[in-house]
C-alpha positions as a Markdown table, in Angstrom:
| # | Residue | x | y | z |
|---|---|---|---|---|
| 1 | Unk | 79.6 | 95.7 | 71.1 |
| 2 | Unk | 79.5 | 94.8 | 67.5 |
| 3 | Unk | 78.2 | 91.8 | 66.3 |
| 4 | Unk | 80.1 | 89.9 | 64.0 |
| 5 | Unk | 77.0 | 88.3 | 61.2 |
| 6 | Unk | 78.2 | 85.0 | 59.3 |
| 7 | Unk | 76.1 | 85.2 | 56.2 |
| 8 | Unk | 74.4 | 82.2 | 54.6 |
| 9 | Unk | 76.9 | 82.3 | 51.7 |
| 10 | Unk | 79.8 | 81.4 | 53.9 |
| 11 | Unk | 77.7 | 78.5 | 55.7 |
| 12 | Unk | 77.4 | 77.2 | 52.6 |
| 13 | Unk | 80.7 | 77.6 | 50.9 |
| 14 | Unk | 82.6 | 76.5 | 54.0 |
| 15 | Unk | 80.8 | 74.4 | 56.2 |
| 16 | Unk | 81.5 | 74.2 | 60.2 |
| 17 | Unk | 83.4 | 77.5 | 59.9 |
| 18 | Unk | 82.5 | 79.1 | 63.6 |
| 19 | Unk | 84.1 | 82.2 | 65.7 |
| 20 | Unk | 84.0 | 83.1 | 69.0 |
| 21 | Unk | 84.4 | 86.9 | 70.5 |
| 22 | Unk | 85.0 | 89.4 | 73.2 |
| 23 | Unk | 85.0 | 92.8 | 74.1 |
| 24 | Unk | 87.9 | 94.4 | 76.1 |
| 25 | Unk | 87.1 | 97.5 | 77.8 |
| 26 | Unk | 89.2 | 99.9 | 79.4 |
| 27 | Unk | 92.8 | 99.1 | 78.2 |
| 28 | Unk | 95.7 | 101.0 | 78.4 |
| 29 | Unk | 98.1 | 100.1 | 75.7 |
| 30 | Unk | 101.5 | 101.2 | 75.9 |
| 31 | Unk | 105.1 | 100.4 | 73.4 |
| 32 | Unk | 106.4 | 98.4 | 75.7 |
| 33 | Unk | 106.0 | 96.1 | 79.1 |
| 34 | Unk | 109.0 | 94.7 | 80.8 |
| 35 | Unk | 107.0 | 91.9 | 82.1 |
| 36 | Unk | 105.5 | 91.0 | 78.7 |
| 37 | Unk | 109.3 | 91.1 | 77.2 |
| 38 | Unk | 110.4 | 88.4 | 79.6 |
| 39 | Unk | 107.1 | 86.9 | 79.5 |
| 40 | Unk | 108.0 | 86.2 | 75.6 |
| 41 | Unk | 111.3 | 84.8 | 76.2 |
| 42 | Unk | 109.3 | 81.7 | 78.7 |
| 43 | Unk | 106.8 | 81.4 | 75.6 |
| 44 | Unk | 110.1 | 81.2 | 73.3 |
| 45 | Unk | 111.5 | 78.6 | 75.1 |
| 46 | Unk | 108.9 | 76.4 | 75.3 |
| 47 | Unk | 108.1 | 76.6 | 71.3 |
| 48 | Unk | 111.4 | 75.1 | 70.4 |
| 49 | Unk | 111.0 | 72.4 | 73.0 |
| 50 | Unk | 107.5 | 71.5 | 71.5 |
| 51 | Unk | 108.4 | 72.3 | 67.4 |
| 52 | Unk | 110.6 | 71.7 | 65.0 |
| 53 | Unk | 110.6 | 73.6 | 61.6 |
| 54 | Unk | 110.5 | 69.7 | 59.6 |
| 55 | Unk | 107.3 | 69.1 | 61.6 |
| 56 | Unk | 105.6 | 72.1 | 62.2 |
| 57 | Unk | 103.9 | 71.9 | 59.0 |
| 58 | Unk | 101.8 | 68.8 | 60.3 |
| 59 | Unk | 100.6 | 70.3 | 63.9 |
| 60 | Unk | 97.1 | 69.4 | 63.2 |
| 61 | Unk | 95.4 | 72.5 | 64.1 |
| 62 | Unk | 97.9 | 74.3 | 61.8 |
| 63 | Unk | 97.0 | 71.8 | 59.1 |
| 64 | Unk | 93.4 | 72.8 | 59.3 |
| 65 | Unk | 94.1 | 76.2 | 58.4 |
| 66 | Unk | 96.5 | 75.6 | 55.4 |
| 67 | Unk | 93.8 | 73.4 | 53.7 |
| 68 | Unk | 91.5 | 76.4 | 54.6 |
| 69 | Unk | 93.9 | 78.6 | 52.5 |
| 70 | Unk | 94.2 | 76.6 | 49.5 |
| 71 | Unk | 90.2 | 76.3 | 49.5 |
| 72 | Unk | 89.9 | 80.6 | 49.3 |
| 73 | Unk | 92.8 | 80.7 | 47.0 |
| 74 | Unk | 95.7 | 81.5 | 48.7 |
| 75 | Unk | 99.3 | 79.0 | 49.0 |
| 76 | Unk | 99.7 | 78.2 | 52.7 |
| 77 | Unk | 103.8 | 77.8 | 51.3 |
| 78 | Unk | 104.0 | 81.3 | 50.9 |
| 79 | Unk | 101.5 | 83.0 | 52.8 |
| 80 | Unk | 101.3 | 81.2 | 56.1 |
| 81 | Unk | 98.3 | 81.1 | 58.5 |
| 82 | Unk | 99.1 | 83.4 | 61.2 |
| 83 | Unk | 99.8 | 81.1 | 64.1 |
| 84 | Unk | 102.1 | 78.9 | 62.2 |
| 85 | Unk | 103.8 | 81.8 | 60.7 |
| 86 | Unk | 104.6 | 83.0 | 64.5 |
| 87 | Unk | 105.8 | 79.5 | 65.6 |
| 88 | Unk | 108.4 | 79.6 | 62.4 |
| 89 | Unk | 109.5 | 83.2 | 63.5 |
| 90 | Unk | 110.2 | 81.7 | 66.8 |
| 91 | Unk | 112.0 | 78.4 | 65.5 |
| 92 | Unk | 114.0 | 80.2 | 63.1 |
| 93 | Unk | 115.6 | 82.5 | 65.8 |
| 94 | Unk | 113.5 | 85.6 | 65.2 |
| 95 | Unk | 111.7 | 87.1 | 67.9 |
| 96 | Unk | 108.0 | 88.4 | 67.8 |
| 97 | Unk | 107.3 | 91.7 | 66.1 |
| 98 | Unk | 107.4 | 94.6 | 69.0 |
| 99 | Unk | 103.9 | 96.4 | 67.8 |
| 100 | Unk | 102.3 | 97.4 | 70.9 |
| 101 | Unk | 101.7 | 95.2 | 74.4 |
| 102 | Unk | 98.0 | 94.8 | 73.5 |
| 103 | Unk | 99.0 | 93.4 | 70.4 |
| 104 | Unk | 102.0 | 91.6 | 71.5 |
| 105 | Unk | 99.9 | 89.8 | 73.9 |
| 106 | Unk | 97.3 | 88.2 | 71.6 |
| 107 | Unk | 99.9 | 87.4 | 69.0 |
| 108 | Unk | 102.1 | 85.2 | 71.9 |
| 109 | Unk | 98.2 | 84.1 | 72.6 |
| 110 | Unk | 98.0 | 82.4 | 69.0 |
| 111 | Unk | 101.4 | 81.0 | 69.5 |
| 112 | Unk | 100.2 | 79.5 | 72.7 |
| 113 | Unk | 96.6 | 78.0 | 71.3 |
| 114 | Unk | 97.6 | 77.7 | 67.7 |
| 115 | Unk | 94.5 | 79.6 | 66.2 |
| 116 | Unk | 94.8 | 82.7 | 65.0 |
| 117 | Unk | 93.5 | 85.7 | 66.4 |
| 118 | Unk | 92.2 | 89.0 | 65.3 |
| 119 | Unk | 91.8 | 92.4 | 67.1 |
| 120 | Unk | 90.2 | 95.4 | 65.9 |
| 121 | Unk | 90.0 | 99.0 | 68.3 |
| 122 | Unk | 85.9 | 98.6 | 68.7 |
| 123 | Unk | 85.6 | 102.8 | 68.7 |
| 124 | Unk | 86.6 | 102.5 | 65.2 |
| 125 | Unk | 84.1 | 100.1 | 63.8 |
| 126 | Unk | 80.7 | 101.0 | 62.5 |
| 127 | Unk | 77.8 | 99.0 | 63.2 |
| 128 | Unk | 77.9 | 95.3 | 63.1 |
| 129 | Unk | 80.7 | 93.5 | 61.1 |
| 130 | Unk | 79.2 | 90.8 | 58.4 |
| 131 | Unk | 81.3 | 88.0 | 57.3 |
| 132 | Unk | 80.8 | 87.4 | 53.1 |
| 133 | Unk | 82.3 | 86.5 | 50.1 |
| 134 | Unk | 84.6 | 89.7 | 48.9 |
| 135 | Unk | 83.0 | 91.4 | 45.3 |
| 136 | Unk | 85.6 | 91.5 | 42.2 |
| 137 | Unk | 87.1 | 95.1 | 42.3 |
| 138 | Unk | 86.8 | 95.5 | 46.2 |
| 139 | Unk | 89.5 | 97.2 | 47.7 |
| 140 | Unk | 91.2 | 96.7 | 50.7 |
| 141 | Unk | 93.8 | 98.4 | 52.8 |
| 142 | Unk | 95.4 | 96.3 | 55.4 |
| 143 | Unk | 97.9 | 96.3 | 58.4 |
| 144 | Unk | 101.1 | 97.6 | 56.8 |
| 145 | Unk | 100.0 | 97.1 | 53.2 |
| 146 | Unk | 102.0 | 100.1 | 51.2 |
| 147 | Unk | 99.3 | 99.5 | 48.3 |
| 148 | Unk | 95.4 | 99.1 | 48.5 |
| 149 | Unk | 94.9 | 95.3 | 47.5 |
| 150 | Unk | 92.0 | 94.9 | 44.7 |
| 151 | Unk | 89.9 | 91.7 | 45.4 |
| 152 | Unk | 89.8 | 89.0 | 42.7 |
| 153 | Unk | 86.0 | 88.3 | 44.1 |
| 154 | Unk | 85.2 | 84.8 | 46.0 |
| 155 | Unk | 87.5 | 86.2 | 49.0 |
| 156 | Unk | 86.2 | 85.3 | 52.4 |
| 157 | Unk | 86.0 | 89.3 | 53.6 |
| 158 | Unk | 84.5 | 91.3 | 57.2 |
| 159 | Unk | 82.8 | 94.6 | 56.4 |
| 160 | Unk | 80.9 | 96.8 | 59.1 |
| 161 | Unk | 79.2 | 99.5 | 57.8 |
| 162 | Unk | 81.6 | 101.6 | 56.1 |
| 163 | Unk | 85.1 | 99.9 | 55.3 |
| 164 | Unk | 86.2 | 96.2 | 54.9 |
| 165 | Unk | 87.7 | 95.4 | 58.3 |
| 166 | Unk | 89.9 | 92.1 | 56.6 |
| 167 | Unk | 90.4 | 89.5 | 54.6 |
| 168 | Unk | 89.7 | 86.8 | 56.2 |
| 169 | Unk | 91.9 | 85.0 | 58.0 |
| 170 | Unk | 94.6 | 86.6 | 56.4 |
| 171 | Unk | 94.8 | 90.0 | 57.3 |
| 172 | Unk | 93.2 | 93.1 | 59.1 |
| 173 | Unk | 92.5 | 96.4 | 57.9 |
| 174 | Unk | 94.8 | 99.3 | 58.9 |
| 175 | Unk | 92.2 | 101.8 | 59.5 |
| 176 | Unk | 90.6 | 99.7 | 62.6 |
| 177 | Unk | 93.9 | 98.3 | 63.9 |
| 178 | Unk | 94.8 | 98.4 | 67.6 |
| 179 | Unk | 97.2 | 101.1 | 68.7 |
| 180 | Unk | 98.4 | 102.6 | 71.7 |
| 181 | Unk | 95.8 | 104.9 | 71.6 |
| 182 | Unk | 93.1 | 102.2 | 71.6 |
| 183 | Unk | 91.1 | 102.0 | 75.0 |
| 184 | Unk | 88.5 | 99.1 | 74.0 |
| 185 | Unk | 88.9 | 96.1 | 71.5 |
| 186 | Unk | 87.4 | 93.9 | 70.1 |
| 187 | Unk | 88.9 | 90.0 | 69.7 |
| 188 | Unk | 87.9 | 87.4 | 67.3 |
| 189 | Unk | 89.4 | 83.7 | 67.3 |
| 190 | Unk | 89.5 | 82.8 | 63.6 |
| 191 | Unk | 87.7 | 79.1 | 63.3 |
| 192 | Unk | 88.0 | 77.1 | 59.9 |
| 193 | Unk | 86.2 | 74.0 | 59.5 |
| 194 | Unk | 86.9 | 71.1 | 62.0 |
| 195 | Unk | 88.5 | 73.9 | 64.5 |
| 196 | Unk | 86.1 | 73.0 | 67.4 |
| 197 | Unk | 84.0 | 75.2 | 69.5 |
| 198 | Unk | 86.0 | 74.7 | 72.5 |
| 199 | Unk | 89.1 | 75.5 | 70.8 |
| 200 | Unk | 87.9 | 79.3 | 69.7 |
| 201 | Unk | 86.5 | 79.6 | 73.1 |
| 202 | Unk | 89.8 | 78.6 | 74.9 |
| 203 | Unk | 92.2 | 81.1 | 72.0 |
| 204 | Unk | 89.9 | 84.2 | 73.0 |
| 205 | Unk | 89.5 | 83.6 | 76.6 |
| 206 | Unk | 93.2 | 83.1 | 76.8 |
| 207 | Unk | 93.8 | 86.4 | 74.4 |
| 208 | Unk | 91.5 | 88.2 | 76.6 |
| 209 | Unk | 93.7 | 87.5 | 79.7 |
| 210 | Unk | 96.9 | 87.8 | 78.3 |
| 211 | Unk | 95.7 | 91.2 | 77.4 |
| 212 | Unk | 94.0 | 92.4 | 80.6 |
| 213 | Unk | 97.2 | 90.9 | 82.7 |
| 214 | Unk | 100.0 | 93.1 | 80.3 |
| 215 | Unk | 97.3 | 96.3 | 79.5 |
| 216 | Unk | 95.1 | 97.1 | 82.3 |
């Protein structure tokens, strides 16, 4: 499996910023599960027992990661960590995206832990993954992005050996994304500063077993 390399630079720059990972071998993704879809609507239920869109906003965890954002540059108002953006989908009346059930299932795993998760297929990455600080001019091609994004520099950024693999927390890179042809992945739980330890460990573990229950 890949390793995924913190450098030094992002120690520094942001300190207590931790991940924790997994490999998932032997998946077999597919469009759609039945049991997943009615698995989501359980999942939906129980977010607008728990939320409200006035206080959503000030779910601690979620609070963590919007400070996070303002601190690499981006406005949490507009572009929304990726569990609390879920949670509003859900509280608004919109269901999940319908991607794929390996991806389905981690994304109703950040709903359930509140920290957001990242998946790339593991065949497609090269060598180990380092986490840095993006270069001024980098470019970057993520999930769905119709135009390569150039990097301002200062971006928190995880590059294997030959592409940038996202822009970190934000986004991951189309050409390692998870697709129904996809047959081994790996997960990352995306810490920020003053997530715990325990907290990663419980979003992956529970990613991991969503995904083994709905794909294997």
């Amino acid at each position: 499996m890949s390793r995924i390399i913190i450098l030094e630079e992002i120690l520094h720059s942001f300190p207590g910023l931790a991940i924790d990972t997994r490999e998932v071998r032997g998946v077999h993704v597919s469009e759609v599960n039945p049991f997943l879809e009615e698995y989501k609507e359980t999942v939906y239920r129980e977010v607008r027992q728990n939320y409200s869109l006035d206080t959503v906003k000030d779910v601690s965890a979620f609070r963590k990661y919007r400070d996070f954002f303002w601190k690499i540059g981006l406005d949490p108002t507009k572009v929304r960590p990726a569990s609390e953006a879920l949670v509003r989908r859900i509280l608004n009346g919109r269901p999940l995206p319908r991607i794929n059930t390996a991806v389905d299932a981690y994304n109703l795993s950040s709903v359930i832990t509140r920290i957001p998760l990242a998946a790339f297929d593991a065949d497609k990455i090269t060598g180990d993954i380092k986490m840095r600080l993006a270069l001024r001019g980098e470019k970057f091609q993520g999930i769905g992005m119709d135009d390569t994004m150039i990097l301002s520099g200062g971006e928190v950024v995880m590059v294997d050996d030959s592409h940038l693999s996202a822009v970190y927390p934000y986004r991951d890179a189309d050409y390692s994304k998870v697709t129904v042809d996809s047959k081994n992945l790996l997960m990352i739980s995306c810490g920020v500063p003053e997530i715990s330890d325990d907290e990663l460990k419980y979003s992956v573990e529970n990613a991991v077993d969503m995904i083994k229950k709905f794909n294997c």
